[in-house]
C-alpha atoms as a printed R data frame, in Angstrom:
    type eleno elety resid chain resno       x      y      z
1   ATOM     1    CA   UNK     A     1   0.000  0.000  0.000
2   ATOM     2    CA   UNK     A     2   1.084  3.665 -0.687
3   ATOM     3    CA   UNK     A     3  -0.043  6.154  1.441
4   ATOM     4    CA   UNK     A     4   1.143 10.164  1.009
5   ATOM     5    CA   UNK     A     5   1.076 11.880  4.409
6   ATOM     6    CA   UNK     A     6   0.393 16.176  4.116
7   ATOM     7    CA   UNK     A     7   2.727 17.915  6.842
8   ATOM     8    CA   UNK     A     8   4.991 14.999  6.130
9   ATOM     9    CA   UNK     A     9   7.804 16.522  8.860
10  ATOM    10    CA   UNK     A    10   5.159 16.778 11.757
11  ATOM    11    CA   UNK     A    11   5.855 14.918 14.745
12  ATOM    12    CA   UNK     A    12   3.251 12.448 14.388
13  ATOM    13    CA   UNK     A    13   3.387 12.289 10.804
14  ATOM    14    CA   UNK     A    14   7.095 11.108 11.446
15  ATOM    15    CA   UNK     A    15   5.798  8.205 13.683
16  ATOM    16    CA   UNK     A    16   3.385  7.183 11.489
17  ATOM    17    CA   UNK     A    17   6.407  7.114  8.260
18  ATOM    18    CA   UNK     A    18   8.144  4.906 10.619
19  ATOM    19    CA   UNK     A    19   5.452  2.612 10.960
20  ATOM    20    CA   UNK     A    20   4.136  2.025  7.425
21  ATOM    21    CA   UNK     A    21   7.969  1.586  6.517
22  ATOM    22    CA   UNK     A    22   8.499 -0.871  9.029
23  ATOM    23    CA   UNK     A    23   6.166 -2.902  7.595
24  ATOM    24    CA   UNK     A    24   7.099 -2.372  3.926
25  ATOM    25    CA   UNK     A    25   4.528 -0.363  2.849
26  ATOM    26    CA   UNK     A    26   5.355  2.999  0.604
27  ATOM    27    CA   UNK     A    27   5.106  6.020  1.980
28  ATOM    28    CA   UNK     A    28   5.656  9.911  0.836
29  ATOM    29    CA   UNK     A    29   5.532 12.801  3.069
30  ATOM    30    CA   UNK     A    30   4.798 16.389  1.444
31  ATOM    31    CA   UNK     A    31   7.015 18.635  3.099
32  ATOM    32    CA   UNK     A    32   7.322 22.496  2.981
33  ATOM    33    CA   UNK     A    33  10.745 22.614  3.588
34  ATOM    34    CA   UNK     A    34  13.305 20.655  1.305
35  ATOM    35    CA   UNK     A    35  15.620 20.816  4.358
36  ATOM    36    CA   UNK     A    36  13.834 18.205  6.247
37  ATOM    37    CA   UNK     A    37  13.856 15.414  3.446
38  ATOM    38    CA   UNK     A    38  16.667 13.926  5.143
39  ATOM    39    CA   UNK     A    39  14.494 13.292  8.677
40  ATOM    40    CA   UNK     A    40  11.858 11.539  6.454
41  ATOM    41    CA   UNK     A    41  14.588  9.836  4.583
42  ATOM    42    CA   UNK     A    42  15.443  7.933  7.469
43  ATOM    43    CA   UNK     A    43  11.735  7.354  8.815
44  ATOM    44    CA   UNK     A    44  11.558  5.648  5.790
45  ATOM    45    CA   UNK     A    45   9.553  8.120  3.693
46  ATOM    46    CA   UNK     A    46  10.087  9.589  0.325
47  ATOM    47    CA   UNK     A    47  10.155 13.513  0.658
48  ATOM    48    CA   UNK     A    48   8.378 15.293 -1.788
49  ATOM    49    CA   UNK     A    49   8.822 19.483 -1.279
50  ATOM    50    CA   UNK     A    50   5.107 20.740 -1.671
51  ATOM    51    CA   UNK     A    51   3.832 24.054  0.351
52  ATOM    52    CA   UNK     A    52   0.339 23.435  0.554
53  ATOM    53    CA   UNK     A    53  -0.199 26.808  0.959
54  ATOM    54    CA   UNK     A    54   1.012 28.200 -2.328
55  ATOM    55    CA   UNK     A    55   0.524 25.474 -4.541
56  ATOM    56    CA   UNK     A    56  -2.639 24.429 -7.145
57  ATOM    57    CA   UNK     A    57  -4.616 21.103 -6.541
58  ATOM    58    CA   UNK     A    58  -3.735 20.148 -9.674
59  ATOM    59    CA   UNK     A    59  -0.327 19.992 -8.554
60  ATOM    60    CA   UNK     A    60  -1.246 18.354 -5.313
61  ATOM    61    CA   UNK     A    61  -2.815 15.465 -7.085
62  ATOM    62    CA   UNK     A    62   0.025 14.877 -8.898
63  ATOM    63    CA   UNK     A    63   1.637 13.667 -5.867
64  ATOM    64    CA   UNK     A    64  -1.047 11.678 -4.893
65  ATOM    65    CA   UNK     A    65  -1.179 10.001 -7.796
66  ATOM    66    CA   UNK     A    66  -0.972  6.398 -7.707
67  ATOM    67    CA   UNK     A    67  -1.572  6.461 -3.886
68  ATOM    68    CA   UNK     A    68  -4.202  3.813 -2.099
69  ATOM    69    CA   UNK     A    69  -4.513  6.717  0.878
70  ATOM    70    CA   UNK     A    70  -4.084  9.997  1.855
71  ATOM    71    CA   UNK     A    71  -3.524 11.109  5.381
72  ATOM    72    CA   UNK     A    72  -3.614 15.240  6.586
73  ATOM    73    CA   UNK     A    73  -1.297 15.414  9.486
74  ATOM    74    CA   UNK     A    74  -0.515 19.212  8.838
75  ATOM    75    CA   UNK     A    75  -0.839 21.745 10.774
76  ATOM    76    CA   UNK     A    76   0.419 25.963 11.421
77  ATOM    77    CA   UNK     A    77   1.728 24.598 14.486
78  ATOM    78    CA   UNK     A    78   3.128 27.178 17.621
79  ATOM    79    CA   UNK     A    79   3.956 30.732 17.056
80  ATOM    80    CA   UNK     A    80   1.879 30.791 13.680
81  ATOM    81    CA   UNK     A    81  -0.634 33.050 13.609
82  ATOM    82    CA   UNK     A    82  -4.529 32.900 12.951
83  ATOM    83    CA   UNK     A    83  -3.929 33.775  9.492
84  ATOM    84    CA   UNK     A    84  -2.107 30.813  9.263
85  ATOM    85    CA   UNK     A    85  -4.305 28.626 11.457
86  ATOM    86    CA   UNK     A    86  -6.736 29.532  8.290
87  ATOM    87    CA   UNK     A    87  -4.410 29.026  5.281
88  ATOM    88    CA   UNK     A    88  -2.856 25.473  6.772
89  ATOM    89    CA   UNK     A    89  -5.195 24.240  9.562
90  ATOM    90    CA   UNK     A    90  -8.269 24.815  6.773
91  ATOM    91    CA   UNK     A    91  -6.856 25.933  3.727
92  ATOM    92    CA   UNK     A    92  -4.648 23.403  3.262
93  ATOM    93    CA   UNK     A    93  -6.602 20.586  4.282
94  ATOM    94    CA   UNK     A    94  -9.371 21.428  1.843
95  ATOM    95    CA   UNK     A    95  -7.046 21.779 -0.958
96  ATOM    96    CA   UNK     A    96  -5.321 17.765  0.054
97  ATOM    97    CA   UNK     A    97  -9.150 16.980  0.271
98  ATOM    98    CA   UNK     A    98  -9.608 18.589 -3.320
99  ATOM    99    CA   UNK     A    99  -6.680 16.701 -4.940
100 ATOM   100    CA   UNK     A   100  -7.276 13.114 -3.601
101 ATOM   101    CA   UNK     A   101 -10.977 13.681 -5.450
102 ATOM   102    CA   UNK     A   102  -9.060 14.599 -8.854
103 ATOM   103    CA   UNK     A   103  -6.969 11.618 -8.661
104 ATOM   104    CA   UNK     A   104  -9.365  9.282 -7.060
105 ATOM   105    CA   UNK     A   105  -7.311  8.770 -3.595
106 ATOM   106    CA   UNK     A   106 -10.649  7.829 -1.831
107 ATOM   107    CA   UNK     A   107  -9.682  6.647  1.511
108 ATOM   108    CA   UNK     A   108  -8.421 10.121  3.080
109 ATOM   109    CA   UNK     A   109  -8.009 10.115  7.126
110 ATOM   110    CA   UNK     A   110  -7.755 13.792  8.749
111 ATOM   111    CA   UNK     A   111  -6.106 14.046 11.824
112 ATOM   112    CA   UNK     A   112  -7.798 16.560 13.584
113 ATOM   113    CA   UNK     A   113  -8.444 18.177 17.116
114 ATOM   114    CA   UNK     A   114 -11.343 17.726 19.453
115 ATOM   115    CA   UNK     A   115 -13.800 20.382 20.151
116 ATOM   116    CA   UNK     A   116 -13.994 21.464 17.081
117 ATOM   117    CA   UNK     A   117 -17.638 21.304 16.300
118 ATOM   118    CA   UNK     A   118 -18.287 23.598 18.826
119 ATOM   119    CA   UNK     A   119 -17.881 27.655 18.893
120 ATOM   120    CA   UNK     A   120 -14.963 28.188 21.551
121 ATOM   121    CA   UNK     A   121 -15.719 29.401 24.651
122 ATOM   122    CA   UNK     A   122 -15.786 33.015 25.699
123 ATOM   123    CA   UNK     A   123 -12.092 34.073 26.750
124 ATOM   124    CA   UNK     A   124 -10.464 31.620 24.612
125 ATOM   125    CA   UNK     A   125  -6.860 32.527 23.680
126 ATOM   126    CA   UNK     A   126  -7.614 34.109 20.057
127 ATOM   127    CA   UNK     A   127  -5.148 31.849 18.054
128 ATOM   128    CA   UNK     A   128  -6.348 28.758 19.657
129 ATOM   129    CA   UNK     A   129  -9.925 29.537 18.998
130 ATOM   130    CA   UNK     A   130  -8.986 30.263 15.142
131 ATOM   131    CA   UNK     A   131  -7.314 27.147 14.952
132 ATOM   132    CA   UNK     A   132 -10.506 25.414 16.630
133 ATOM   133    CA   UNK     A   133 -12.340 27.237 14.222
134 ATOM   134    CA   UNK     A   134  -9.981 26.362 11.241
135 ATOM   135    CA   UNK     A   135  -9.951 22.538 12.582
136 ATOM   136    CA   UNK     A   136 -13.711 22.694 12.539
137 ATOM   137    CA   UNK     A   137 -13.874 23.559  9.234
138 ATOM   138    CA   UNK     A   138 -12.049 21.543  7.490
139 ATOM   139    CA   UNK     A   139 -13.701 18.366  9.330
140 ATOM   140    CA   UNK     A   140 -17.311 19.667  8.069
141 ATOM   141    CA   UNK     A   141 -15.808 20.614  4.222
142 ATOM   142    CA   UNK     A   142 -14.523 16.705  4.348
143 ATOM   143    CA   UNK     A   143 -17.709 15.470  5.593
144 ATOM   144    CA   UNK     A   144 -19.688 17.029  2.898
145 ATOM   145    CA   UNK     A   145 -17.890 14.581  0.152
146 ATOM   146    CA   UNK     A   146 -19.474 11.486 -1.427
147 ATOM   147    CA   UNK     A   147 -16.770 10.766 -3.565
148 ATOM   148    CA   UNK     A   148 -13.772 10.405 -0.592
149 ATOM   149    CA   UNK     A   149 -13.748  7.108  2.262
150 ATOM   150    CA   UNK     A   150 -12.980 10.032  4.798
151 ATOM   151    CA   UNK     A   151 -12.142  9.232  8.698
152 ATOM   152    CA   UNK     A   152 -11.785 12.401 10.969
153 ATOM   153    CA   UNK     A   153  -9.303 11.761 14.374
154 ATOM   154    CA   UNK     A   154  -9.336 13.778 16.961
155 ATOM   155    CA   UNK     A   155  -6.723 13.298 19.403
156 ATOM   156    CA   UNK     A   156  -7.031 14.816 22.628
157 ATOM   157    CA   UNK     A   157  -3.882 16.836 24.408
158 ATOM   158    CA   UNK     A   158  -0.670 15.666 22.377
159 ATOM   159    CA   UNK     A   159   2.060 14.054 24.558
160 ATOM   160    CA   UNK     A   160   5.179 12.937 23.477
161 ATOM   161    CA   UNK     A   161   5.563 10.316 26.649
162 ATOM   162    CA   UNK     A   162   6.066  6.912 25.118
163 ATOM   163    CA   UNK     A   163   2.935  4.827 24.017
164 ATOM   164    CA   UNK     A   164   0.904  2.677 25.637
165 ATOM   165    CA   UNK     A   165  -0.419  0.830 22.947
166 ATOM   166    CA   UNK     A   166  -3.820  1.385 24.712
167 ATOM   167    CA   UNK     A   167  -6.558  4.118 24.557
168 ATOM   168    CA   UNK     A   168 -10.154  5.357 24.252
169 ATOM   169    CA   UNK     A   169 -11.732  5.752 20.864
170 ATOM   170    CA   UNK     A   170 -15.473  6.412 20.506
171 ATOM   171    CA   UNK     A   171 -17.606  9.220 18.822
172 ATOM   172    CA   UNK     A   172 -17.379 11.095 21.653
173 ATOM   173    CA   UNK     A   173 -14.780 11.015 24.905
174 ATOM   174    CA   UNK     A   174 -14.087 12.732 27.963
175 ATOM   175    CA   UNK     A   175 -11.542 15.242 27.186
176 ATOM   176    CA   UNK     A   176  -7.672 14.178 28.319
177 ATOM   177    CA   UNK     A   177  -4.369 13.650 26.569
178 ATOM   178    CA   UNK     A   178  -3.081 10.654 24.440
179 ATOM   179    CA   UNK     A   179   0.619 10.345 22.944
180 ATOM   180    CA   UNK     A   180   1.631 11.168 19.349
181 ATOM   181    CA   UNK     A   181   2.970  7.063 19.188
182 ATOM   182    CA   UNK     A   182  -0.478  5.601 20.152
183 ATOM   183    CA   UNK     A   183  -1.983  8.435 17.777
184 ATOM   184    CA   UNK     A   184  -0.013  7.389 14.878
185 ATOM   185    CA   UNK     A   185  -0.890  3.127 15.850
186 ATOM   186    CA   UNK     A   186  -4.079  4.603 15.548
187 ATOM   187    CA   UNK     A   187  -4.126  5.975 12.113
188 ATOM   188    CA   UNK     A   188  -2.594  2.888 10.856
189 ATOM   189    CA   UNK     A   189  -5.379  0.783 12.331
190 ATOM   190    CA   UNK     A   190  -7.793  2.798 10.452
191 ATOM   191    CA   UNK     A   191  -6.075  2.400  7.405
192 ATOM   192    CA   UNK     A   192  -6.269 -1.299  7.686
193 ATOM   193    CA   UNK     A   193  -9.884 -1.161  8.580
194 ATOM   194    CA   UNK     A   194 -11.508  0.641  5.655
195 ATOM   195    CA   UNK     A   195 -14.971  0.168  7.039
196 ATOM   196    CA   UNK     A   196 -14.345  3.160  9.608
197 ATOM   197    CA   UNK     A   197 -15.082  5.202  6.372
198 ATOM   198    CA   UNK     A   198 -17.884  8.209  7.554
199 ATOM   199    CA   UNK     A   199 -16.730  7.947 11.248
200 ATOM   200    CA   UNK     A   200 -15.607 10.796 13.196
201 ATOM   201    CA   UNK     A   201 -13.857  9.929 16.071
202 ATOM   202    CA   UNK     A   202 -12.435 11.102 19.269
203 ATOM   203    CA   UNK     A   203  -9.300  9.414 20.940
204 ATOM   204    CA   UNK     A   204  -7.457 10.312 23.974
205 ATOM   205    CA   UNK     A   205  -5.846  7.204 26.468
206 ATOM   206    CA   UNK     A   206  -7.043  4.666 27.569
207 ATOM   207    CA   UNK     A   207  -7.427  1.164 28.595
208 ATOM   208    CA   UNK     A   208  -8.385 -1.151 25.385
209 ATOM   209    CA   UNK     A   209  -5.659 -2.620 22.913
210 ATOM   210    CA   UNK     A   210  -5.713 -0.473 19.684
211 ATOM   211    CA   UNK     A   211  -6.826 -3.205 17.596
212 ATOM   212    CA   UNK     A   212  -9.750 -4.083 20.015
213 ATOM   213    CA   UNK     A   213 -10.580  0.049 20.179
214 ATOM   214    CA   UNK     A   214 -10.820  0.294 16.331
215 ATOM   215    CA   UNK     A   215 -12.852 -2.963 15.841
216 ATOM   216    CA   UNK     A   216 -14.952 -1.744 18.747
217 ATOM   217    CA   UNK     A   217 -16.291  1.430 16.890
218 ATOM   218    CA   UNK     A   218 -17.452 -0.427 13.752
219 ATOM   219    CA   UNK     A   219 -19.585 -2.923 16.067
């Protein structure tokens, strides 16, 4: 299987390289900056330089081409602005969204936030509550499509503690934190269980086996 990761240098993008490599699947990471081809390099990945923000989806689908799956793992991430909680967060997920329909990538999984269906509370920090907003908006231009096998994740307060291998995954879940390794596990489960197609799904830690969480939600 090929899959082609958007915000291919992220930190669970990274995870994720590593563990479609390791078990000799293709994988392609669309990276912003040519100086990190290297780090995907040895993850495994093939770098491909793309700046979803200033690129057409014409061009996009041309690096999905040939793909069996598409995963957005980009984001503006700290000391970007809500400008660019817009252009990346939104923008640039709707754009991947866009190309994977030219080129017939169906299967697409988002990796998103949770909260995001809901208008942030009053006194929110402003750039977290564009990025909520930005998060939010994406998820509902994805889950308007009939022609992609979309899954939305939304992992709870990224970690970078080691996994556990274990979590909570449901439609909806208390709020709490969940490491970028289990997150990543995660998004290869759902790859290899294409009937989680239409789901939206919340994940923080928790006590069942990965496998067992996954297979739980399409029961």
């Amino acid at each position: 299987m090929r899959t082609v990761i958007a915000g291919g240098h992220g930190k669970i993008a990274r995870r994720l390289e590593r563990l479609l490599a390791s078990r000799g699947d293709q994988v392609a990471g669309l990276i912003r900056n040519g100086d990190h081809a290297g780090d995907l390099l040895d993850a495994g990945a093939e770098p491909i330089v793309c700046d979803l923000e200033s690129v057409s989806a014409e061009e996009v689908a041309r690096h999905l081409a040939g793909a069996d799956a598409a995963v957005f793992a980009a984001g503006a991430g700290p000391g970007s602005g809500a400008a660019r909680k817009d252009t990346v967060d939104r923008g640039a997920a709707v754009l991947f969204a866009d190309a994977a329909e030219r080129v017939g990538v169906r299967r697409l999984i988002v990796v998103s936030a949770m909260g995001v269906d809901h208008e942030p509370p009053p006194g929110t920090d402003p750039v977290f509550a564009a990025y909520l907003r930005a998060k939010g908006a994406a998820d509902a231009d994805v889950r308007a499509r009939s022609g992609l096998y979309w899954t939305i994740l939304r992992p709870g307060r990224l970690t970078d503690d080691p996994g556990t291998g274990t979590v909570l995954l449901a439609e909806s879940t208390p709020h709490g934190a969940v490491t970028r390794d289990d997150v990543a596990a995660v998004v290869v489960a759902l790859l290899d269980h294409p009937a989680t197609a239409g789901l939206t799904l919340d994940l923080v830690g928790g006590p069942t086996p990965i496998d067992e969480a996954v297979a739980a939600v399409l029961t």
